[in-house]
KEMISE-345103 format. One line per field, with one value per atom (N, C-alpha, C, O): residue number from 0; residue in three letters; atom name; x, y, z. Coordinates in nm, 3 decimals, always signed. Example, Ala and Ser with C-alpha at 12.3 -4.5 7.8 and 13.67 -1.06 7.14 Angstrom:
2
num	c(0, 0, 0, 0, 1, 1, 1, 1)
residu	c(Ala, Ala, Ala, Ala, Ser, Ser, Ser, Ser)
atome	c(N, CA, C, O, N, CA, C, O)
px	c(+1.319, +1.230, +1.320, +1.424, +1.285, +1.367, +1.290, +1.341)
py	c(-0.569, -0.450, -0.330, -0.332, -0.225, -0.106, +0.003, +0.114)
pz	c(+0.780, +0.780, +0.780, +0.846, +0.708, +0.714, +0.787, +0.804)
END
This chain:
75
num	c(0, 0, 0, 0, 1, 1, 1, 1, 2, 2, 2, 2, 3, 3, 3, 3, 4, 4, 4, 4, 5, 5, 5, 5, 6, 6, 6, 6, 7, 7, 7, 7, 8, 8, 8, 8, 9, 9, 9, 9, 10, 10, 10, 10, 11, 11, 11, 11, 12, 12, 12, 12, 13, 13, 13, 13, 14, 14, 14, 14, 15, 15, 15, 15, 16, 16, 16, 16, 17, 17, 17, 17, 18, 18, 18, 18, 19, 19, 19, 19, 20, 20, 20, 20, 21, 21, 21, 21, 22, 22, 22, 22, 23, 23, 23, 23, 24, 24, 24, 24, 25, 25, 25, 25, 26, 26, 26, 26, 27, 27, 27, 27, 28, 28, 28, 28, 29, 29, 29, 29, 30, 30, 30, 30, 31, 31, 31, 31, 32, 32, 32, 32, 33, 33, 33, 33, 34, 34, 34, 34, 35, 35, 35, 35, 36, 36, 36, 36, 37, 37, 37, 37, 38, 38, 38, 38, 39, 39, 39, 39, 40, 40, 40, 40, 41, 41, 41, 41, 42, 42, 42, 42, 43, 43, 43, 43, 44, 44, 44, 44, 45, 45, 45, 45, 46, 46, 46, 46, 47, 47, 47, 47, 48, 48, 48, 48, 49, 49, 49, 49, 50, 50, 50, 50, 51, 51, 51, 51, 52, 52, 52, 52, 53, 53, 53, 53, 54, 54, 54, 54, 55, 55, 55, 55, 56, 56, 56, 56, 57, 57, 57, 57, 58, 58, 58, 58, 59, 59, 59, 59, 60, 60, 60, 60, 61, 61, 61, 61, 62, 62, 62, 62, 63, 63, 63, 63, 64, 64, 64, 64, 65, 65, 65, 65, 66, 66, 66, 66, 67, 67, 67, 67, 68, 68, 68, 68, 69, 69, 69, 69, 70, 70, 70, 70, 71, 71, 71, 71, 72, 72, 72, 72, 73, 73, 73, 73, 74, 74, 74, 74)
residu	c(Unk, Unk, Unk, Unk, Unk, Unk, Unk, Unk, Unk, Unk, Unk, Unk, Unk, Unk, Unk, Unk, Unk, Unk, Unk, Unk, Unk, Unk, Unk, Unk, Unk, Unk, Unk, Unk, Unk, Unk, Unk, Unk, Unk, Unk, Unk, Unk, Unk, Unk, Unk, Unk, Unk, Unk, Unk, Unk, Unk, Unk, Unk, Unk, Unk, Unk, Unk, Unk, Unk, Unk, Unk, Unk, Unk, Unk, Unk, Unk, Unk, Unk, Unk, Unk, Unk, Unk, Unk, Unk, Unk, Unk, Unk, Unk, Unk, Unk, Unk, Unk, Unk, Unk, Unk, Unk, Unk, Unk, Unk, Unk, Unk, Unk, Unk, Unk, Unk, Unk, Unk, Unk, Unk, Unk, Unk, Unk, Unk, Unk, Unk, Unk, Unk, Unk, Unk, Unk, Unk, Unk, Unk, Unk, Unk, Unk, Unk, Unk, Unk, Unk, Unk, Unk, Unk, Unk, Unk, Unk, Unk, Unk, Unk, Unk, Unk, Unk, Unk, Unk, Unk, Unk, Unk, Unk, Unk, Unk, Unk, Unk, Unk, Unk, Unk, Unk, Unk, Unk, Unk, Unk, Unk, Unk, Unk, Unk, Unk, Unk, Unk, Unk, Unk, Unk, Unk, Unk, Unk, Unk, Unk, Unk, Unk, Unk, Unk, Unk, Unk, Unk, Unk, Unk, Unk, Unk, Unk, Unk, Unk, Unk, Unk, Unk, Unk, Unk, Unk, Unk, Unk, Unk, Unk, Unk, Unk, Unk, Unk, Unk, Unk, Unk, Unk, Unk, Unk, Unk, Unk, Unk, Unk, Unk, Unk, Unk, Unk, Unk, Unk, Unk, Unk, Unk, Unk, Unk, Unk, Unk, Unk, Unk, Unk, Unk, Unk, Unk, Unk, Unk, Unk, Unk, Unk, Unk, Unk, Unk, Unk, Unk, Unk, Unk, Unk, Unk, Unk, Unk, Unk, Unk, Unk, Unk, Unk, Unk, Unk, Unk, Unk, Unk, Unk, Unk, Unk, Unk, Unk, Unk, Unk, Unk, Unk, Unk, Unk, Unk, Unk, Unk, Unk, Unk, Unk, Unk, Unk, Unk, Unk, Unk, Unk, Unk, Unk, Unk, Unk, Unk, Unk, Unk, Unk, Unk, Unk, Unk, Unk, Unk, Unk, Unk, Unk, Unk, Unk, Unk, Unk, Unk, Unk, Unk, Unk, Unk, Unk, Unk, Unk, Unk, Unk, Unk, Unk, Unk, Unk, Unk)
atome	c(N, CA, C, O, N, CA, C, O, N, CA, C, O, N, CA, C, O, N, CA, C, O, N, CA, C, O, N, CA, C, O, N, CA, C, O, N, CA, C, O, N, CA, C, O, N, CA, C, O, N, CA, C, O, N, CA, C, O, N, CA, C, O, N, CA, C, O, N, CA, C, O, N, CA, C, O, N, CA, C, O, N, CA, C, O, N, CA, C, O, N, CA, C, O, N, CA, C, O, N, CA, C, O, N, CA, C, O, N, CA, C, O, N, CA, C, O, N, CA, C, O, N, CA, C, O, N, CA, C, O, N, CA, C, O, N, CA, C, O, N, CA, C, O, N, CA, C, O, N, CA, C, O, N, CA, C, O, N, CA, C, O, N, CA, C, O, N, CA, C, O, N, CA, C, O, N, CA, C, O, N, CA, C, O, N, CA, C, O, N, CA, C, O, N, CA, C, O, N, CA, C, O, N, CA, C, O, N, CA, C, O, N, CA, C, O, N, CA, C, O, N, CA, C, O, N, CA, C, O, N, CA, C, O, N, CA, C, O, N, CA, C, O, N, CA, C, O, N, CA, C, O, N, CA, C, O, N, CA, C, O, N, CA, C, O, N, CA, C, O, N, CA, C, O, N, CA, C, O, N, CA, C, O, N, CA, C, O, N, CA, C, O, N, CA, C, O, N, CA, C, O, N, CA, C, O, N, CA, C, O, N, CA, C, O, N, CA, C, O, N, CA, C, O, N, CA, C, O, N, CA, C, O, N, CA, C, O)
px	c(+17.944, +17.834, +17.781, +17.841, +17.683, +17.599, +17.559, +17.466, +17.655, +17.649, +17.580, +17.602, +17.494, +17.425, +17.369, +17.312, +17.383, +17.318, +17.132, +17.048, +17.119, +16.970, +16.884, +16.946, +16.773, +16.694, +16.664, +16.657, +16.648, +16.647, +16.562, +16.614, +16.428, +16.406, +16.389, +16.382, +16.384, +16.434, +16.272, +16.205, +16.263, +16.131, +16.133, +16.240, +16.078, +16.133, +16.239, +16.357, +16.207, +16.266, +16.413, +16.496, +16.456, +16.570, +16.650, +16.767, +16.530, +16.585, +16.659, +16.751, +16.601, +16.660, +16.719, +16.719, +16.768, +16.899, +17.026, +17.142, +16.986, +17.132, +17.142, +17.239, +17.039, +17.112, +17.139, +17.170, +17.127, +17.161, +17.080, +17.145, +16.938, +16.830, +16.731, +16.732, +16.633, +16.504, +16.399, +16.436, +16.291, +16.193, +16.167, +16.119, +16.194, +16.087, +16.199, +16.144, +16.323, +16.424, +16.425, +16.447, +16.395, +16.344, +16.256, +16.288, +16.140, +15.990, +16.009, +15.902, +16.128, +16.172, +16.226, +16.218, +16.303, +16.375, +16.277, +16.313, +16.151, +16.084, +15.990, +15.962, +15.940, +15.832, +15.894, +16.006, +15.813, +15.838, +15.773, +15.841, +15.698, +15.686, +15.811, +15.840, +15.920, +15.995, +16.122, +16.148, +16.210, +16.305, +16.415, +16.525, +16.402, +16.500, +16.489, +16.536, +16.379, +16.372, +16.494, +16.582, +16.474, +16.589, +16.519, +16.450, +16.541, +16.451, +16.571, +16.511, +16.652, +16.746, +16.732, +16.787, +16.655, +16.661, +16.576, +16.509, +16.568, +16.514, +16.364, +16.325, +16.307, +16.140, +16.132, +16.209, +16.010, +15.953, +15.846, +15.754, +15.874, +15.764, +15.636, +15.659, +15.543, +15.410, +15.485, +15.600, +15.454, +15.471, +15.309, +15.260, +15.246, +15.114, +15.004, +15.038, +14.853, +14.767, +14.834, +14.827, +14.896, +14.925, +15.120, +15.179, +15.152, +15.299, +15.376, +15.336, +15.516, +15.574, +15.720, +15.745, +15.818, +15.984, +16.018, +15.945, +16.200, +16.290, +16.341, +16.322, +16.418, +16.496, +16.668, +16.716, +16.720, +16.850, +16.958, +17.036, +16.926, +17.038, +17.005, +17.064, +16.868, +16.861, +16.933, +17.023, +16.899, +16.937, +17.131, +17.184, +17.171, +17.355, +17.342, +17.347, +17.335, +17.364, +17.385, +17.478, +17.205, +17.174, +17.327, +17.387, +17.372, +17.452, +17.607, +17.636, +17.660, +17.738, +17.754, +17.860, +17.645, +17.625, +17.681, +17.741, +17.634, +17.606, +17.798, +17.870, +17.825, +17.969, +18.063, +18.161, +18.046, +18.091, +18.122, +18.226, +17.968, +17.914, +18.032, +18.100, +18.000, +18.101, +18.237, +18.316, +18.278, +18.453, +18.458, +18.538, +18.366, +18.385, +18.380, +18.489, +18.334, +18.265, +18.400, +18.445, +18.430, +18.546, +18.759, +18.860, +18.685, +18.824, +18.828, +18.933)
py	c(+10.723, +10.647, +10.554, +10.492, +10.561, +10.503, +10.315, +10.294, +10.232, +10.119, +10.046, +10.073, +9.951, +9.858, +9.699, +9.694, +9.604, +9.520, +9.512, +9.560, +9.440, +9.440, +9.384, +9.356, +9.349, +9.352, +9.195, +9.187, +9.076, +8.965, +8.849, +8.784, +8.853, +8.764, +8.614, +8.584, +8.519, +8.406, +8.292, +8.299, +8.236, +8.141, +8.003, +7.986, +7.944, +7.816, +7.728, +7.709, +7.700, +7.612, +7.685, +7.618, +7.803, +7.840, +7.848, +7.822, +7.897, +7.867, +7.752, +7.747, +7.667, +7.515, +7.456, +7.333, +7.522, +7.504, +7.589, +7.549, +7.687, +7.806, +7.776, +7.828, +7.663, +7.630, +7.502, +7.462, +7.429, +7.297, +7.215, +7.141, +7.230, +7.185, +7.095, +7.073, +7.049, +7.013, +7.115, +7.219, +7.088, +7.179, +7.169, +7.269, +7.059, +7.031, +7.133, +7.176, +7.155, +7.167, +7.337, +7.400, +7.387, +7.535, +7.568, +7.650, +7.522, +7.550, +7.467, +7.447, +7.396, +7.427, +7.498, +7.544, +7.543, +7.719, +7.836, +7.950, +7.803, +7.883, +7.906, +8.011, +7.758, +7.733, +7.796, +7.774, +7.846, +7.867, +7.734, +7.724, +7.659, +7.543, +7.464, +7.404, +7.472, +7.341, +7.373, +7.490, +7.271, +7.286, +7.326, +7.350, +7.337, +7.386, +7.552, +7.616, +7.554, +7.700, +7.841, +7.863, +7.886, +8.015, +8.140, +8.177, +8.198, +8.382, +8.435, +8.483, +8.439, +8.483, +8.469, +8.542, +8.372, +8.322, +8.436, +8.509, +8.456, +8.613, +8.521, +8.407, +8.681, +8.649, +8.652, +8.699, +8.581, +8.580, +8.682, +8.702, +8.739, +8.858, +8.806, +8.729, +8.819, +8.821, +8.834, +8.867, +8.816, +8.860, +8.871, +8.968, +8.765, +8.766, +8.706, +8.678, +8.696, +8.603, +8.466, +8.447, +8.384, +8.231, +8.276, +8.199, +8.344, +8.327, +8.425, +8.538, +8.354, +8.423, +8.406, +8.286, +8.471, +8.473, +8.523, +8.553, +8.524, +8.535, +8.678, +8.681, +8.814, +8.901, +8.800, +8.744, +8.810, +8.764, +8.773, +8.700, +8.922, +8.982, +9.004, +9.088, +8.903, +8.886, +8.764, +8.749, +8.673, +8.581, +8.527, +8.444, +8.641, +8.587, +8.674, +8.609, +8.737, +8.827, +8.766, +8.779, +8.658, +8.504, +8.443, +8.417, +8.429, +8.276, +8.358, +8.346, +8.399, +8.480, +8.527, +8.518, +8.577, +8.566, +8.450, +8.456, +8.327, +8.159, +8.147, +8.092, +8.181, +8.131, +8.217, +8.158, +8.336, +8.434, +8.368, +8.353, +8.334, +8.299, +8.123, +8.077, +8.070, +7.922, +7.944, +7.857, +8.042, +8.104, +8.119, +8.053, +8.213, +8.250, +8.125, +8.111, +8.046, +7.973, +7.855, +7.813, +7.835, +7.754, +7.754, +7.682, +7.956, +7.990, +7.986, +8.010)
pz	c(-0.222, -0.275, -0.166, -0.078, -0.189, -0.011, -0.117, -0.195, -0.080, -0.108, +0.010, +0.128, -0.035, +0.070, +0.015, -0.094, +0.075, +0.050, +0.038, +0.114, -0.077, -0.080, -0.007, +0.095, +0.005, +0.166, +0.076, -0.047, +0.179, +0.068, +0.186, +0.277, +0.146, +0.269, +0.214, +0.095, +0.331, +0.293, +0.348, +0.451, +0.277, +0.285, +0.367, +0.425, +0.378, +0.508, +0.385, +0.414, +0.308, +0.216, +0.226, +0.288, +0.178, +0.203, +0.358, +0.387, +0.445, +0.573, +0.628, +0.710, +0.567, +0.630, +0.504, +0.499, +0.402, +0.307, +0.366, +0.379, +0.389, +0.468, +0.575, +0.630, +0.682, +0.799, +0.827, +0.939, +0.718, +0.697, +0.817, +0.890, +0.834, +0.950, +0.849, +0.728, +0.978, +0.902, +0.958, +1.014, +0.945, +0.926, +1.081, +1.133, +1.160, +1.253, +1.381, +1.483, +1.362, +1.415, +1.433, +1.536, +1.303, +1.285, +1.367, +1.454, +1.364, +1.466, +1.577, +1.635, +1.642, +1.805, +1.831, +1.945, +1.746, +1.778, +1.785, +1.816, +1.756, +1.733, +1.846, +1.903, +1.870, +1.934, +2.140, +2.188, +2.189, +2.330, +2.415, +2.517, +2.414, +2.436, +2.455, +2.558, +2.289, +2.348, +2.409, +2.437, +2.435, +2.520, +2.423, +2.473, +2.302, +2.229, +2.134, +2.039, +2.258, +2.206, +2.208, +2.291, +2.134, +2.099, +2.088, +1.993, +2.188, +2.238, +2.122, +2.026, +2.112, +2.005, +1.839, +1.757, +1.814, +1.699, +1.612, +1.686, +1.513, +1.435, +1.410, +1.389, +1.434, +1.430, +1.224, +1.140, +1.213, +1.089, +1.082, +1.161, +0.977, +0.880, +0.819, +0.726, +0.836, +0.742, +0.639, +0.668, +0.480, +0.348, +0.308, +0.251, +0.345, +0.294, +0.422, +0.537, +0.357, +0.413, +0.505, +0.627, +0.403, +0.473, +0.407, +0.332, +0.433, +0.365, +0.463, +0.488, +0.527, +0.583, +0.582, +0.586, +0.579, +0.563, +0.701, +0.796, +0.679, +0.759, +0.673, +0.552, +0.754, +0.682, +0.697, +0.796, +0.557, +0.568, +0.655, +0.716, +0.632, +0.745, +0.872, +0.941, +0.931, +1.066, +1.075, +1.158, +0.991, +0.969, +1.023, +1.096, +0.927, +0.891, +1.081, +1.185, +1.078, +1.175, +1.317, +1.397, +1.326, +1.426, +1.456, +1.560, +1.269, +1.312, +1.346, +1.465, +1.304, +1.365, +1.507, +1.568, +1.558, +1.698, +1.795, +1.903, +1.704, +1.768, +1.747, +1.830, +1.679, +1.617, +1.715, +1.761, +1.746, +1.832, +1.984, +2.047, +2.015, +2.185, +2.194, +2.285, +2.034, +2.086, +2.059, +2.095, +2.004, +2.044, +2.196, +2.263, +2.252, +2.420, +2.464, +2.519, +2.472, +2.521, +2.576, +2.682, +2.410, +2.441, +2.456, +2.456, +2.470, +2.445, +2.658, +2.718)
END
């Protein structure tokens, strides 16, 4: 049986509830301008006209990565 998680995208409001951020902190990760930018960080999807999400499982996938790189880091 071909089991899979459902495709679940996530809106800024949830974004910065699952990463425990503020908003402004998100769009420096975002922004290439600032110095806290992240080429890593998962791109956002159109959904609509003015409306756009995150896929989840770019998402978990991101922080896992981050959690991975600060094991090496400090092992």
């Amino acid at each position: 049986m071909n089991q899979h998680k459902p495709v679940r995208v996530l809106r800024l409001k949830d974004m910065m509830f699952k990463l425990s951020i503020a908003r402004s902190t998100l769009y420096d990760w975002m922004s290439e301008s600032s110095p806290r930018y992240d080429p890593s960080f998962p791109k956002r999807v159109r959904l609509g006209l003015k409306s756009v999400g995150w896929l989840e499982s770019e998402v978990d996938q991101w922080i896992l990565a981050r959690f991975n790189q600060a094991d090496t880091v400090s092992a």
